[in-house]
C-alpha positions, 0 to 999 in steps of 0.5 A: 273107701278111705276109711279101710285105707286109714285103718290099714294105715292106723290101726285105729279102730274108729276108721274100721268102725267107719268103715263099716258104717260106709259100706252098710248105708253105701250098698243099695242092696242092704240084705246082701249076705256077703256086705252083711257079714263084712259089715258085721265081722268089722263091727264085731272087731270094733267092739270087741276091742275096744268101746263105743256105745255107737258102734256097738248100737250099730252092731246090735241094730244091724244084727236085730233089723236083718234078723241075724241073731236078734238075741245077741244084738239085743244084748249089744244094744243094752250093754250100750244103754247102760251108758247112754239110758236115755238116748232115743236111737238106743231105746229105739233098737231096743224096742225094734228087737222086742218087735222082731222077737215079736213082743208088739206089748213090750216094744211099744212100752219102749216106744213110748219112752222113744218119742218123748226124747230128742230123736223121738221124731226121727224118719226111722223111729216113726216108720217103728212106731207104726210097725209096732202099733200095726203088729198090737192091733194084729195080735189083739185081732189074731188072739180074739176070741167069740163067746156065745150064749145060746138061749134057750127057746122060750126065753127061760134066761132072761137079761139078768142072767146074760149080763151075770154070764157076761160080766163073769167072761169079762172078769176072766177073760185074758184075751179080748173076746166078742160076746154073743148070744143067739 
């Protein structure tokens, strides 16, 4: 591509940045391991000597969505919002690497703040937004729990106790639970 020529020719970091970038959105095959560590090496390259919150959200995303060091891409990505705290695309990859890590809760609390900004309403972001809602409303179904009441025969409890009994699980209870008495 003409931007690996202009490096070569430059040595300006922006063409290897752009290279970089061309060769990622170019390939049709985006979890090609060997484009993915040109991509990342070229990347890496570009931040390392110099700055750009692009760049450097380009790296942490590429590393967060293909799951090649989440943590380091995480780490990328808030460095950038330092500079840039509201920008949806950041915030994005933020939330994106909570949800990779698999904290549904956290990367939707970030998502929120995603939509009301400019960008909020980008393809990608929305296909994140319902990810993360699908992986909430997962967690909540996998971490359900049931509570039974047995009664005794004879009915000797009556509906006071089993309200008294459910109210004290409610209060207690971290994970959402089905109340059930036979």
């Amino acid at each position: 591509p003409l931007a690996d020529k202009l490096y070569a020719n430059s040595g300006e970091l922006a063409f290897l940045g752009q290279s970089a970038i061309y060769e990622y959105e170019s390939n049709e095959k985006k979890d090609d391991k060997e484009v993915l560590k040109s991509v990342v090496s070229k990347l890496e390259r570009v931040v390392q000597e110099g700055s750009s919150p692009m760049y450097e959200n380009y790296l942490g995303y590429v590393l967060i969505d293909h799951e090649l060091d989440v943590k380091k891409g995480m780490k990328h990505i808030r460095k950038v919002l330092k500079i840039q705290p509201e920008s949806a695309f950041y915030l994005d990859s933020l939330a994106w690497g909570y949800y990779k890590l698999g904290d549904c809760e956290k990367a939707k609390e970030v998502m929120n703040k995603v939509v009301k900004l400019e960008g909020g309403d980008d393809p990608e972001v929305k296909e994140h937004v319902k990810k993360i809602n699908n992986c909430i409303k997962k967690v909540k179904k996998d971490s359900m729990i049931a509570v039974f009441c047995v009664l005794k025969s004879g009915g000797d409890y009556n509906l006071d106790y089993v309200m008294k009994l459910r109210n004290m699980i409610k209060r207690n209870s971290t994970v959402p639970y089905d109340f059930i008495c036979l």
